[in-house]
C-alpha atoms as a printed R data frame, in Angstrom:
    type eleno elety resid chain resno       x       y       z
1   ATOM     1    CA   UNK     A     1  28.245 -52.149 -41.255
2   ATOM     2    CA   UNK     A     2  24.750 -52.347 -40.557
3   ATOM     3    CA   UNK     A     3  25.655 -52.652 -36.692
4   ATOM     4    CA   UNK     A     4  27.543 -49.482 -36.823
5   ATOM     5    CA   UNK     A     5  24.700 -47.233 -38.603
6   ATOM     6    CA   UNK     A     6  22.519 -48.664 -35.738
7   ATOM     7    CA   UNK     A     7  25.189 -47.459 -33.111
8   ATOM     8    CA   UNK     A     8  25.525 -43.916 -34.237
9   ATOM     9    CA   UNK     A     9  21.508 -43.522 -35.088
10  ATOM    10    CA   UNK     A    10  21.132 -45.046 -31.398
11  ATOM    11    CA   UNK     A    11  23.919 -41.884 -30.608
12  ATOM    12    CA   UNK     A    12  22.229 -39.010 -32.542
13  ATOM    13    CA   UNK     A    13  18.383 -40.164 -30.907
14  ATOM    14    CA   UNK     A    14  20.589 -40.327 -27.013
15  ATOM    15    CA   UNK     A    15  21.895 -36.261 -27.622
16  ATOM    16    CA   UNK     A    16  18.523 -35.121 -29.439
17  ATOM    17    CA   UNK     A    17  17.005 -36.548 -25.834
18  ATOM    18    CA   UNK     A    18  19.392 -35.304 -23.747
19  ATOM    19    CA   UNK     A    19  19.182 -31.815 -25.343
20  ATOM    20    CA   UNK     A    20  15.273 -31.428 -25.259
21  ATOM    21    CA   UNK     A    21  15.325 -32.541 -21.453
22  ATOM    22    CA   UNK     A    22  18.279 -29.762 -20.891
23  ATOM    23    CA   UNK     A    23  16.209 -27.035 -22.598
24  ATOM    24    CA   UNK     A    24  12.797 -28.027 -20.858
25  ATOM    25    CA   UNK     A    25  14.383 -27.780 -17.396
26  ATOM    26    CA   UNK     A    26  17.279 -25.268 -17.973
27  ATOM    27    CA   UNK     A    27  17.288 -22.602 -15.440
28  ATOM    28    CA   UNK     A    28  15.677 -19.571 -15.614
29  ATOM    29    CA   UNK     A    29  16.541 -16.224 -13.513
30  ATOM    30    CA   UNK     A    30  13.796 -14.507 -11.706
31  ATOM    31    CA   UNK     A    31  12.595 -11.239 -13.964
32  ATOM    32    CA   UNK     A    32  11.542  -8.172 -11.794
33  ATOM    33    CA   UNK     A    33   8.185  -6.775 -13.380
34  ATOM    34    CA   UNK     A    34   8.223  -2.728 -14.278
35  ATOM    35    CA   UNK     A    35   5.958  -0.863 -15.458
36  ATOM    36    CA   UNK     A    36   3.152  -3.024 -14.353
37  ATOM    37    CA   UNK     A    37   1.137  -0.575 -12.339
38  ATOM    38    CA   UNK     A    38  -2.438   0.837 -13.016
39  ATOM    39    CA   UNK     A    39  -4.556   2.991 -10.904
40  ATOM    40    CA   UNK     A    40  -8.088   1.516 -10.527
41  ATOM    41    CA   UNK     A    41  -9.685   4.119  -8.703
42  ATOM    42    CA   UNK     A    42 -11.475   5.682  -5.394
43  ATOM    43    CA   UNK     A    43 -13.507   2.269  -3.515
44  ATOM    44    CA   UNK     A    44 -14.332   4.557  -0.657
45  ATOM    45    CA   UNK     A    45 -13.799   6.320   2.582
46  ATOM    46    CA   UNK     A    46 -15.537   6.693   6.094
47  ATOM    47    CA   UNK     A    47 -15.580   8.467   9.270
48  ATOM    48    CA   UNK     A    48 -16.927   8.404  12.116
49  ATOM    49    CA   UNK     A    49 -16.724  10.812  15.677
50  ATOM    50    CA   UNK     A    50 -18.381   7.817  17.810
51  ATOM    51    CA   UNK     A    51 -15.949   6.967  20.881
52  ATOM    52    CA   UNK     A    52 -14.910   3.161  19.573
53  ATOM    53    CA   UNK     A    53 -12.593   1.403  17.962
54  ATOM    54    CA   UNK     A    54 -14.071   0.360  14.976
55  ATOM    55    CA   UNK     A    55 -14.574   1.793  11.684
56  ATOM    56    CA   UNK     A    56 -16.196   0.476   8.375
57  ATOM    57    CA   UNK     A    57 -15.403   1.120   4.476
58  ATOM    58    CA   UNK     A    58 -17.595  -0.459   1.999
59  ATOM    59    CA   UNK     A    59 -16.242  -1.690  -1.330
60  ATOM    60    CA   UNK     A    60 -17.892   1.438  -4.241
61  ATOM    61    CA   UNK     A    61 -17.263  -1.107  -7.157
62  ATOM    62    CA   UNK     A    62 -15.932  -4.777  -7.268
63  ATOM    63    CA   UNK     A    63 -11.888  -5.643  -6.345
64  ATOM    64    CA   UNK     A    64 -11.099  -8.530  -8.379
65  ATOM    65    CA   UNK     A    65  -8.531 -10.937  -7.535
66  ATOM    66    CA   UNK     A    66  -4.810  -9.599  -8.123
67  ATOM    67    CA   UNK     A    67  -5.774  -6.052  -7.574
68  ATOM    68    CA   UNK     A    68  -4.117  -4.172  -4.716
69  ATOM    69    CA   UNK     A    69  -5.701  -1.916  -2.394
70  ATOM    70    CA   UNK     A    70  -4.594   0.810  -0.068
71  ATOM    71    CA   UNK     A    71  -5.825   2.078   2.900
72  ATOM    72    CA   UNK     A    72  -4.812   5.372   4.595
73  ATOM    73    CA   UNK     A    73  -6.298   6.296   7.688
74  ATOM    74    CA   UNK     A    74  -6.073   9.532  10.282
75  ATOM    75    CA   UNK     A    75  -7.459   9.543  13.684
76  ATOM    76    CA   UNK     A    76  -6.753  10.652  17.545
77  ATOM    77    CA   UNK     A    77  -3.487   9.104  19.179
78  ATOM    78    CA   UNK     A    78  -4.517   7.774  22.193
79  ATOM    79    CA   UNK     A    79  -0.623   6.002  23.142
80  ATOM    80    CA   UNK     A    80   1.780   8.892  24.780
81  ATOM    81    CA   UNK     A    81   5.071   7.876  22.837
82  ATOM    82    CA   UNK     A    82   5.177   8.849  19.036
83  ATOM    83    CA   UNK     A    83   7.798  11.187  16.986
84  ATOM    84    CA   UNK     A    84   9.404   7.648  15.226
85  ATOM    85    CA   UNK     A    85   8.303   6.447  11.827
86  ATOM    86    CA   UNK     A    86   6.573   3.092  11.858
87  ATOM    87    CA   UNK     A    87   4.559   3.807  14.467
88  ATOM    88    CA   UNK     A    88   0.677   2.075  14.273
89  ATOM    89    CA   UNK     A    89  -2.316   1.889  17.125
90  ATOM    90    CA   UNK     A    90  -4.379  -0.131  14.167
91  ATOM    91    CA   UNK     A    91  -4.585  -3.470  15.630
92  ATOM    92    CA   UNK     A    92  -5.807  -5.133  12.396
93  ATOM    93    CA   UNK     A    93  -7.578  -4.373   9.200
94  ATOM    94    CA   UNK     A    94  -9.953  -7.377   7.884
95  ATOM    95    CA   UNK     A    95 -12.860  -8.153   5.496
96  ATOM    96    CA   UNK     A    96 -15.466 -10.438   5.183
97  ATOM    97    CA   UNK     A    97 -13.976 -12.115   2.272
98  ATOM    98    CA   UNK     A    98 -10.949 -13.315   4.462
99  ATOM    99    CA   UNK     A    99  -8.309 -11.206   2.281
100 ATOM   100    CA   UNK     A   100  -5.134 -10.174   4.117
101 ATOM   101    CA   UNK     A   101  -4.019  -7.033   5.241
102 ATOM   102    CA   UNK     A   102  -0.461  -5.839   6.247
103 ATOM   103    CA   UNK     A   103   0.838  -2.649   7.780
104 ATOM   104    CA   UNK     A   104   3.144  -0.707   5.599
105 ATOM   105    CA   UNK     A   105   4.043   2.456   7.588
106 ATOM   106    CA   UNK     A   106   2.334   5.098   9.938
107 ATOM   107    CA   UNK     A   107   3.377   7.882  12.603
108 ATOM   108    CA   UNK     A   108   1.961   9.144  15.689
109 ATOM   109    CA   UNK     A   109   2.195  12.770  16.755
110 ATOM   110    CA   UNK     A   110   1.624  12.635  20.298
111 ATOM   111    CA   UNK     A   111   1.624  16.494  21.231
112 ATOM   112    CA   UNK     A   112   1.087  16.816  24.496
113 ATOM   113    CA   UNK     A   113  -0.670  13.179  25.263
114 ATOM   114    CA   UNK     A   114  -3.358  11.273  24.442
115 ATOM   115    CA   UNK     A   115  -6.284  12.979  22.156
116 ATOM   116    CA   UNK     A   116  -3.835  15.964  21.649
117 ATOM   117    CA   UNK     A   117  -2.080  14.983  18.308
118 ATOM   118    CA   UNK     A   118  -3.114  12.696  15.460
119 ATOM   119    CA   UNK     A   119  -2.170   9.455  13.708
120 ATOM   120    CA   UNK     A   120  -1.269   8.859  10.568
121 ATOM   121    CA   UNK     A   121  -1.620   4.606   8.861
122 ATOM   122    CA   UNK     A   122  -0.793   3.436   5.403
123 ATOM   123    CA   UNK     A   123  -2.412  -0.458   4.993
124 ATOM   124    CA   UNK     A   124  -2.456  -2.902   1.828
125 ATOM   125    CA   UNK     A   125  -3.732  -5.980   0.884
126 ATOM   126    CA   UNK     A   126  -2.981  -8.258  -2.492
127 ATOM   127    CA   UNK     A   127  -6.650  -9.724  -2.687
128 ATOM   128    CA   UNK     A   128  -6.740 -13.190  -3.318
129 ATOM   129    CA   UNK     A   129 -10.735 -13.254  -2.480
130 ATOM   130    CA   UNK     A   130 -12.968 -11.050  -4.529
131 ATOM   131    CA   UNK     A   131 -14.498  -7.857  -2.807
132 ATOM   132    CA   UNK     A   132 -17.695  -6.908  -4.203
133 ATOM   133    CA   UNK     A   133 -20.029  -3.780  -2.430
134 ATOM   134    CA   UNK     A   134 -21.919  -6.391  -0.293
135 ATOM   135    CA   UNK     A   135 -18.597  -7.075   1.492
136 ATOM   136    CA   UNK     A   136 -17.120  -4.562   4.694
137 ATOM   137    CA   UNK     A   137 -13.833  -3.953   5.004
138 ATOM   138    CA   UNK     A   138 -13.211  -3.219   9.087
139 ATOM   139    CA   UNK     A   139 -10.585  -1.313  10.367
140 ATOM   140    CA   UNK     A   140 -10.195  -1.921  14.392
141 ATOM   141    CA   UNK     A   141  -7.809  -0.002  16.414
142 ATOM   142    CA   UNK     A   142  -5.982  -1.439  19.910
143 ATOM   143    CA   UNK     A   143  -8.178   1.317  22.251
144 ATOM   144    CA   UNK     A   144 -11.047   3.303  21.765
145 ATOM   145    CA   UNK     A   145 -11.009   6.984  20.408
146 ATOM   146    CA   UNK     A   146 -13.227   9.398  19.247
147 ATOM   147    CA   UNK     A   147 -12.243  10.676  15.398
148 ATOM   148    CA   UNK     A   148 -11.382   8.977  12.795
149 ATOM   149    CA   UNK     A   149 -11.563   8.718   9.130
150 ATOM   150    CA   UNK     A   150 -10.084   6.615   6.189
151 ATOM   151    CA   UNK     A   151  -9.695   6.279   2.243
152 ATOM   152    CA   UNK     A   152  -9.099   3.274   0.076
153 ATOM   153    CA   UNK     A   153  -7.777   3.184  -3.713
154 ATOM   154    CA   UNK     A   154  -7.118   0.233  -5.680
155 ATOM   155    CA   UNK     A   155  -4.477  -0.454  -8.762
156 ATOM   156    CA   UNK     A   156  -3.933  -3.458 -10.827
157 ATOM   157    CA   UNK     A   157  -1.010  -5.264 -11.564
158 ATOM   158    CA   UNK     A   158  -0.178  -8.642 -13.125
159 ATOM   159    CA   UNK     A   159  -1.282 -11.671 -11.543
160 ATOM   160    CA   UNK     A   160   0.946 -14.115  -9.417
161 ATOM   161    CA   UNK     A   161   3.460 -11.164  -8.318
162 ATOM   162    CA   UNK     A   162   4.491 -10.363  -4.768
163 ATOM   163    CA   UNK     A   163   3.855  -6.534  -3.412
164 ATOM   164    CA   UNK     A   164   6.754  -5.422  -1.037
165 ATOM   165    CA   UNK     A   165   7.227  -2.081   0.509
166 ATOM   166    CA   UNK     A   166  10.608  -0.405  -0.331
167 ATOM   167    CA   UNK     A   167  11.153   1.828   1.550
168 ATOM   168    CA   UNK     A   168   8.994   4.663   4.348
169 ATOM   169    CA   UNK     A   169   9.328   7.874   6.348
170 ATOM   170    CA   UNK     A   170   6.814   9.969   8.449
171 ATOM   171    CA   UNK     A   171   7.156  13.104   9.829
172 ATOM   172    CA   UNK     A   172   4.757  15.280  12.432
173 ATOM   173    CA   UNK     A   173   4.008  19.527  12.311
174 ATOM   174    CA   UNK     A   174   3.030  21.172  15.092
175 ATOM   175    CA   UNK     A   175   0.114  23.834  14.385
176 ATOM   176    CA   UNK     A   176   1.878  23.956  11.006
177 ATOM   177    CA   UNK     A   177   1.078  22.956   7.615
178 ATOM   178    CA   UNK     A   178   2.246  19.618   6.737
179 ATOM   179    CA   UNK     A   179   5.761  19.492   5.946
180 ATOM   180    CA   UNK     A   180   7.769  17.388   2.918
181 ATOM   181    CA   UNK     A   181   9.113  14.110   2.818
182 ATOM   182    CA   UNK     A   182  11.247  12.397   0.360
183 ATOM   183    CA   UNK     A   183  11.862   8.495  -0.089
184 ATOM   184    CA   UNK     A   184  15.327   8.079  -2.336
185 ATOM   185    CA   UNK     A   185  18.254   5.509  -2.806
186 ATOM   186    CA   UNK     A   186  15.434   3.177  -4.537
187 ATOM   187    CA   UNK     A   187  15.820   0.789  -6.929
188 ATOM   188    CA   UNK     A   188  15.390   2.548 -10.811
189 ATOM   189    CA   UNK     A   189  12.288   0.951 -11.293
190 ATOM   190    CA   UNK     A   190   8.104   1.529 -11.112
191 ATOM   191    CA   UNK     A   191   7.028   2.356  -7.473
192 ATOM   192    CA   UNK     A   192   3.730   3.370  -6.502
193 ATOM   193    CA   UNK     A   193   4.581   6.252  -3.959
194 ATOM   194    CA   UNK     A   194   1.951   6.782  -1.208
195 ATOM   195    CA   UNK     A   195   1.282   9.715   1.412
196 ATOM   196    CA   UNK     A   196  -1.473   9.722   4.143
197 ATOM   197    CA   UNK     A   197  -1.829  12.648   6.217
198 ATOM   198    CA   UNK     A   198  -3.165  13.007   9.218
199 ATOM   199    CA   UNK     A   199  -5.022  16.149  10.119
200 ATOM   200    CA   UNK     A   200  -6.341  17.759  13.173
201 ATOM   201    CA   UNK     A   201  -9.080  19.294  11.442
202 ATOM   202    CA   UNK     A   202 -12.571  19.768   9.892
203 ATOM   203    CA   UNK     A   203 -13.007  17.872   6.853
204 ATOM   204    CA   UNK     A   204 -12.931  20.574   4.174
205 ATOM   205    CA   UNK     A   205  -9.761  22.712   5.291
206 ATOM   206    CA   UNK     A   206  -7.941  23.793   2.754
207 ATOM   207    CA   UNK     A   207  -5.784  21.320   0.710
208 ATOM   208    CA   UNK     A   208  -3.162  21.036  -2.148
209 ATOM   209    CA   UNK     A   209  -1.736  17.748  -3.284
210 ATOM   210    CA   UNK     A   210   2.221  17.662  -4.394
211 ATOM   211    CA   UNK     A   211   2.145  18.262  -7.968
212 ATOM   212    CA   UNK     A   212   2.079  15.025  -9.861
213 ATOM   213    CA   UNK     A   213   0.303  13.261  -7.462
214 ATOM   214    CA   UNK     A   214  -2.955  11.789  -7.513
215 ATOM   215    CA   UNK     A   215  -5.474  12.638  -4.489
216 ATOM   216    CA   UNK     A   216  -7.250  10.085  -2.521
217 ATOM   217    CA   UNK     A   217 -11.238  10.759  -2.143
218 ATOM   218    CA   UNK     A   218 -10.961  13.297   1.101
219 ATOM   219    CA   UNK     A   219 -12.618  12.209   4.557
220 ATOM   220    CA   UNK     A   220 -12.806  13.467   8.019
221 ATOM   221    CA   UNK     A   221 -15.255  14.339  10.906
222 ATOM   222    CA   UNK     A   222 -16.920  17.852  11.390
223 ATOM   223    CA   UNK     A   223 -18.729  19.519  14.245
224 ATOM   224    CA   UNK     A   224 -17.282  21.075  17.298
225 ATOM   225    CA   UNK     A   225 -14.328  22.862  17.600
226 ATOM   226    CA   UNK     A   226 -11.477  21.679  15.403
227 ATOM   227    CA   UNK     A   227  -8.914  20.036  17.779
228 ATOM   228    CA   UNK     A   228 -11.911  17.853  17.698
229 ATOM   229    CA   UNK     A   229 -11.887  16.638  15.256
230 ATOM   230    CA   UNK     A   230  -9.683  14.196  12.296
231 ATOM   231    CA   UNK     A   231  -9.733  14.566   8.507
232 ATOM   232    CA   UNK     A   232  -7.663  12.300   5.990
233 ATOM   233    CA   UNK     A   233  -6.098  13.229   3.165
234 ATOM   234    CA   UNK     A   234  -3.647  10.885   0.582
235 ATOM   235    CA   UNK     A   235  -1.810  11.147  -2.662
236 ATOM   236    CA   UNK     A   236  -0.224   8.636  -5.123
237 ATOM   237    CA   UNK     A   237   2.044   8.464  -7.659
238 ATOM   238    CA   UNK     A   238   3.254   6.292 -10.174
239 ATOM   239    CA   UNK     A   239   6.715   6.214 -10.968
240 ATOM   240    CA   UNK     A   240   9.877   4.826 -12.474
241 ATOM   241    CA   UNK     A   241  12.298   6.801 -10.499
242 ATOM   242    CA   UNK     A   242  15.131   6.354  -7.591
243 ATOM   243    CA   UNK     A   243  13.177   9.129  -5.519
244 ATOM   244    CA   UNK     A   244   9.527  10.910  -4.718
245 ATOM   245    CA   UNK     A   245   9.208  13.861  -2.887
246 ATOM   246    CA   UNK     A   246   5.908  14.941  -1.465
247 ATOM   247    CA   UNK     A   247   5.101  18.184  -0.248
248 ATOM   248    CA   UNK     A   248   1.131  19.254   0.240
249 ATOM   249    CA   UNK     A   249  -0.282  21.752   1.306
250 ATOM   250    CA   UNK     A   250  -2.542  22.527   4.072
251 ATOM   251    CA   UNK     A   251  -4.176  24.565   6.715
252 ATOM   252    CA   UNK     A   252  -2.195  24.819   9.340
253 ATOM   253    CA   UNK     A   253  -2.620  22.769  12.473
254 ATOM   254    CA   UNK     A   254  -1.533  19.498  14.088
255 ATOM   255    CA   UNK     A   255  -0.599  16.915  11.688
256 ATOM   256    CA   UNK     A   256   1.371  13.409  11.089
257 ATOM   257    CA   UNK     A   257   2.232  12.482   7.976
258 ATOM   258    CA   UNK     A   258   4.008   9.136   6.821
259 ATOM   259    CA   UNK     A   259   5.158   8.132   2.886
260 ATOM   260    CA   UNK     A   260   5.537   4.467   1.457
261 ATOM   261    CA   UNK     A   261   6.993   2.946  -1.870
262 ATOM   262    CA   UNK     A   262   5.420  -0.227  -3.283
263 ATOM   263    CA   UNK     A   263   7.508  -2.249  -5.235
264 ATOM   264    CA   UNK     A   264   5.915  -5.514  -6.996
265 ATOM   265    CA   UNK     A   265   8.767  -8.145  -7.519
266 ATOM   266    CA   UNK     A   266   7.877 -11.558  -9.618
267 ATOM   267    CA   UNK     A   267   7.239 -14.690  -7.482
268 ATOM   268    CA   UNK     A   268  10.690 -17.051  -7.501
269 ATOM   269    CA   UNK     A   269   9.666 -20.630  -9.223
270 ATOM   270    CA   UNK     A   270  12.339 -22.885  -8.647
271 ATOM   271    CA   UNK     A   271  14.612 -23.268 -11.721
272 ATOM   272    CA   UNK     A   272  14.054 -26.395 -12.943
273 ATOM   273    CA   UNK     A   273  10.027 -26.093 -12.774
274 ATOM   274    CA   UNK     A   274  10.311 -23.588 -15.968
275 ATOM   275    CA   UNK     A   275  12.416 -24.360 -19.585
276 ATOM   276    CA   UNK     A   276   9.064 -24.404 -21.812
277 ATOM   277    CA   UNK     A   277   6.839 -22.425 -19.517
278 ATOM   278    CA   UNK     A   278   8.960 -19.546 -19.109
């Protein structure tokens, strides 16, 4: 009797085990973040009308680790083929506290040839290395030009999570204002929807963001007449949506525009790494 009480206690203790280890390591899908989004603000813009290919934004406040920080940029096309989105003559974008950067989109309107249009760059960077305003972030095109100007906002988002870019378009206007663009056929979830525009122009000329959209601090070069010179201008919006339109408006003259979603999907951890940690 007392051998069979042992037997079924030693039975109960063997499926009380076997059920805590199938609930610790149980597998767990991968969850898709919304909502998660905040804009941190303006951390600077430049410009410069110095033949070179080099040019220099410096951190206004502290980027803390997790944040993520675009970069939209507008200056001379110096390569002769152009008219396709995804086009980029940035070589690399780097700073000093050994982040890294990735292209999302850009397009070149090439007019007719080098100097005579403008190009438009959208750059990111998830930093994993703290920025503070003693650091440089350096933006270094593949061949010298003359003007050039960029803008840099940050947002914040949960830490650990992957930024992708959904989706992108660019279009260019010849001596016209700058023309709409629409990203659709997204996923029904947040995006952060980005425009940079490119514009053959003074900084100053006349400008309208798409309603709903958040402006970018404005750069650009001035002096001289204005086919010499390159002003940038961007917009943002957060948004839980399939599609974004963006339509600004602005003085009419040469310009190239391109538009990006960001998505932020949650890093995968392998199934059976999770059960009580999830």
């Amino acid at each position: 009797m007392c051998a069979a009480i042992k037997i079924v206690y030693m039975k109960t203790i063997l499926v009380l085990l076997f059920s805590v280890f199938a609930f610790c390591f149980k597998p767990v899908s991968e969850k898709r973040f919304v909502n998660a989004f905040t804009s941190g603000g303006s951390i600077g813009s430049a410009n410069n009308k110095t033949s070179g290919t080099t040019l220099t934004i410096t951190p206004t406040t502290t980027i803390k680790t997790g944040a993520l920080i675009i970069i939209c940029t507008a200056s001379d096309n110096t390569i002769v083929f152009g008219g396709s989105d995804g086009s980029s003559e940035i070589v690399s974008i780097r700073d000093d506290a050994n982040n890294v950067w990735q292209f999302a989109d850009g397009f070149v309107n090439i007019q007719t040839g080098a100097g005579a249009g403008a190009t438009a760059e959208i750059w990111y960077c998830y930093i994993t290395s703290q920025l503070t305003t003693s650091n440089t972030i350096t933006i270094t095109w593949i061949t010298s030009r003359t003007a050039k100007a960029a803008t840099a906002w940050y947002f914040t988002k949960p830490h650990g999570n992957t930024i992708t870019v959904a989706s992108h378009a660019g279009l260019e206007n010849d001596n016209a204002d700058a023309g709409s663009i629409t990203l659709g056929s997204l996923s029904n979830i947040e995006h952060i929807f980005v425009r940079c525009t490119a514009h053959e122009g003074v900084n100053g000329d006349s400008y309208t963001g798409t309603t709903n959209y958040t402006q970018f601090s404005a750069d650009g070069t001035t002096g001289g007449g204005a086919a010499t010179n390159m002003s940038v201008r961007a917009e943002f919006r957060i948004l839980t949506a399939t599609s974004s339109s963006t339509d600004p408006t602005y003085t009419t003259t040469d310009h190239a525009s391109c538009m990006a979603s960001f998505d932020e999907v949650a890093q995968t951890i392998p199934a059976n790494a999770k059960g009580l940690f999830k």
